[in-house]
Structure formats: structure tokens, C-alpha cells
C-alpha atoms as one frame of an Amber mdcrd trajectory, in Angstrom:
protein
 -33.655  59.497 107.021 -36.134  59.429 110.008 -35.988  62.520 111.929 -34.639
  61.806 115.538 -37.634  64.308 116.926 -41.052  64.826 115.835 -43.855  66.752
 116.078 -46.802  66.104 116.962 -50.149  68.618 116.543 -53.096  67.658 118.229
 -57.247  69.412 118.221 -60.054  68.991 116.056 -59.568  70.700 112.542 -63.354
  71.550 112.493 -63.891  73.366 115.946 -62.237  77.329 115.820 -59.564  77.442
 117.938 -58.941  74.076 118.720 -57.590  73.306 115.419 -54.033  75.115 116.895
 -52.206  71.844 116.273 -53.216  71.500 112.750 -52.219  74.834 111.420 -49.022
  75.389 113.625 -47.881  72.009 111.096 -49.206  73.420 108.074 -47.063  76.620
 109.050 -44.336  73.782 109.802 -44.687  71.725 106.003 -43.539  75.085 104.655
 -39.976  74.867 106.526 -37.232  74.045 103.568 -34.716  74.557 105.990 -34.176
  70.740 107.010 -36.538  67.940 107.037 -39.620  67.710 109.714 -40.661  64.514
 110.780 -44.837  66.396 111.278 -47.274  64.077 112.930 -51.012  65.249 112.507
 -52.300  63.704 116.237 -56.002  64.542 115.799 -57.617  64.124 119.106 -55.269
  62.729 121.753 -55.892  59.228 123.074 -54.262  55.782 122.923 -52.907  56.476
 119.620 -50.469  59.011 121.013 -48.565  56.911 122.460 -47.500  55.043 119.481
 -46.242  58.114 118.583 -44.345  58.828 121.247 -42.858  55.414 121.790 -39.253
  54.714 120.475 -38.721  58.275 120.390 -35.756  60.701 121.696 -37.588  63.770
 121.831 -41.216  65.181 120.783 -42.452  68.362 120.435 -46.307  68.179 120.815
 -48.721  71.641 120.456 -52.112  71.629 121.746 -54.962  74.075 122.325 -55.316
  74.548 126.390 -57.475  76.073 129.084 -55.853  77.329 132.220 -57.324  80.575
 132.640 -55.172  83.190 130.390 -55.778  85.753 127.533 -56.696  83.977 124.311
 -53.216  83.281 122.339 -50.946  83.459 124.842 -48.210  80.693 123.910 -47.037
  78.240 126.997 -43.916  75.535 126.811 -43.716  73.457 129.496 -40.937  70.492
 129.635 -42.154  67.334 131.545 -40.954  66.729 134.366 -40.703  70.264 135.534
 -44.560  71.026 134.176 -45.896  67.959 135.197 -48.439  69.840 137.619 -49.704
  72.292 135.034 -49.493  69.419 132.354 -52.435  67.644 134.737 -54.337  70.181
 136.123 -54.912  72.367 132.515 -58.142  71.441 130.038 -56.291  70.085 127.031
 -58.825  70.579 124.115 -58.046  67.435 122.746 -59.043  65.960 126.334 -62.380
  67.820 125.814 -63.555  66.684 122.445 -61.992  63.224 123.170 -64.863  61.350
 123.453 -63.376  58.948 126.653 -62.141  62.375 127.990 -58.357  60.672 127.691
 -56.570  63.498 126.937 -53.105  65.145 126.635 -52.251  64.650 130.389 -53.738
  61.130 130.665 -51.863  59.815 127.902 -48.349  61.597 128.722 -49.403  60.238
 132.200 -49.979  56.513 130.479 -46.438  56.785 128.539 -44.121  57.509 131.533
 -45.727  54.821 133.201 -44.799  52.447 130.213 -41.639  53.539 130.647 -41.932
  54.947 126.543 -42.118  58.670 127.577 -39.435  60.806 125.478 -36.269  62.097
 127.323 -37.059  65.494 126.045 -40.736  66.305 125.723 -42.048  69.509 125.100
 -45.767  70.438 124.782 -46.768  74.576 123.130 -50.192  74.899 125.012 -51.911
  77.734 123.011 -54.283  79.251 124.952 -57.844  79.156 123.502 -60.370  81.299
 122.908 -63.561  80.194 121.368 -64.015  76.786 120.108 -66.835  76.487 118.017
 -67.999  74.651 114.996 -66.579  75.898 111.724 -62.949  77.653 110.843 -63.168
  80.750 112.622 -60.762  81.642 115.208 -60.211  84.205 117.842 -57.583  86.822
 116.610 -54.932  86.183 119.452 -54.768  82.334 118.591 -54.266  83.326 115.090
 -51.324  85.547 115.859 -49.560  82.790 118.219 -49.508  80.177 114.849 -46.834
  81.694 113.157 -44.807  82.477 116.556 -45.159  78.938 118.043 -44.009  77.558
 114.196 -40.971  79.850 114.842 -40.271  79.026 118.296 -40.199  74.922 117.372
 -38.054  75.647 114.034 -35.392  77.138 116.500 -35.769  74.303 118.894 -35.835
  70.710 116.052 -33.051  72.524 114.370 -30.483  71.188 116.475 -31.844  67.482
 116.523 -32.338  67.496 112.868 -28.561  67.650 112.170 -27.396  65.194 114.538
């Protein structure tokens, strides 16, 4: 049975912070309370949106810039967000190579007209992205709250 919302964690699994994404779904693939339909994005680009296409809802979670304390946790809904959605550094926009990021490609899909209903992006503030697995200790803290926070929020999806 395919899950009528999925999630979708995007950043680079070798750069500190930026690998957000990655470890808020390995917190995620421990969930036994109903099934997850977990997406690892890698570094946002064209591939996203065959993600997002055919889809009700998505829940995406992303490393961001936009000027706050390291691990602070922001959801923003498009199309109330739409400005911050634009305006923010998305890491995966950053180590995207074609610098087509988060925004560009949420941008792309509402244009195509495949842009879920409900689409909700957790921006985790970063810290320090550098090469190797260390993280800053804020970012660290905000994994198991933002895997919390999306458990509450499929939950209702996954049983209808």
C-alpha cells in the first residue's frame, strides 16, 4: 500500500550539517507506528520533481540559511511561505552544482501544475557545513524534534 504522503530529505550526507535531511529519515525508518513512504532526495534538482509529481501531500526537510541560531526548526506551508521559500539559501541549492535548488524546483513544479496540495518543507537552520560527519550541537538536537513533529503530522494521511 503506497503511502498517500511522503517524505522527502534532502543535503549532502558527507558535509556536517547539511546532512539534516538524511538523519531526520533515519530517525523516521525507526517509526513502527504505521508505514512511511521515506524518500532520500540527495541534492535537490530536476529529480525532485518526480518526486513530487502525482502526489497529495509531501513533507520535504532541508538544511537552510536565513540568518537564525544554528538548530532552530522552521515549517513553512507553500503558498503562505512562498517568500521565505525563495529568498532563504537552501543547502541543497548550495552544493547543487547548477545552483537549482529547493526554491527553484518547488518554483518549477507549481508551474507544471504537479506541485502537492499540501506541501510542507522543515528548514533546519544550519550551522557549519563542512566536510566530514560532524555537526553543530543545535542541529543535532532539532533531528529528533523535527522526526517528532512530522510523525504527528503523516499520521493522519497514513490512515486514510
Amino acid at each position: 500500500l503506497l503511502s498517500p504522503i511522503k517524505i522527502i530529505g534532502l543535503g549532502n550526507i558527507v558535509r556536517g550539517d547539511d546532512a539534516i535531511g538524511h538523519l531526520v529519515l533515519q530517525e523516521l525508518q525507526r517509526n513502527d507506528q504505521f508505514p512511511l513512504s521515506l524518500v532520500n532526495g540527495g541534492i535537490a534538482g530536476l529529480n525532485l520533481l518526480y518526486e513530487l509529481e502525482g502526489m497529495d501531500a509531501v513533507i520535504l526537510i532541508d538544511a537552510v540559511s536565513s540568518q537564525s541560531e544554528a538548530g532552530t526548526i522552521h515549517r513553512l506551508t507553500i503558498p503562505q511561505d512562498w517568500g521565505k521559500i525563495r529568498q532563504w539559501t537552501w543547502s541543497s541549492s548550495v552544493t547543487s552544482t547548477h545552483a537549482f535548488g529547493l526554491g527553484e524546483a518547488l518554483t518549477l513544479a507549481e508551474t507544471l501544475g504537479i506541485l502537492p496540495p499540501q506541501t510542507v518543507i522543515y528548514g533546519i537552520e544550519l550551522g557549519t557545513v563542512t566536510i566530514g560527519n560532524s555537526m553543530s550541537p543545535g542541529v543535532e538536537e532539532s533531528i529528533q524534534t523535527v522526526a517528532t513533529q512530522i510523525i504527528a503530522e503523516a499520521g493522519p494521511f497514513s490512515h486514510a
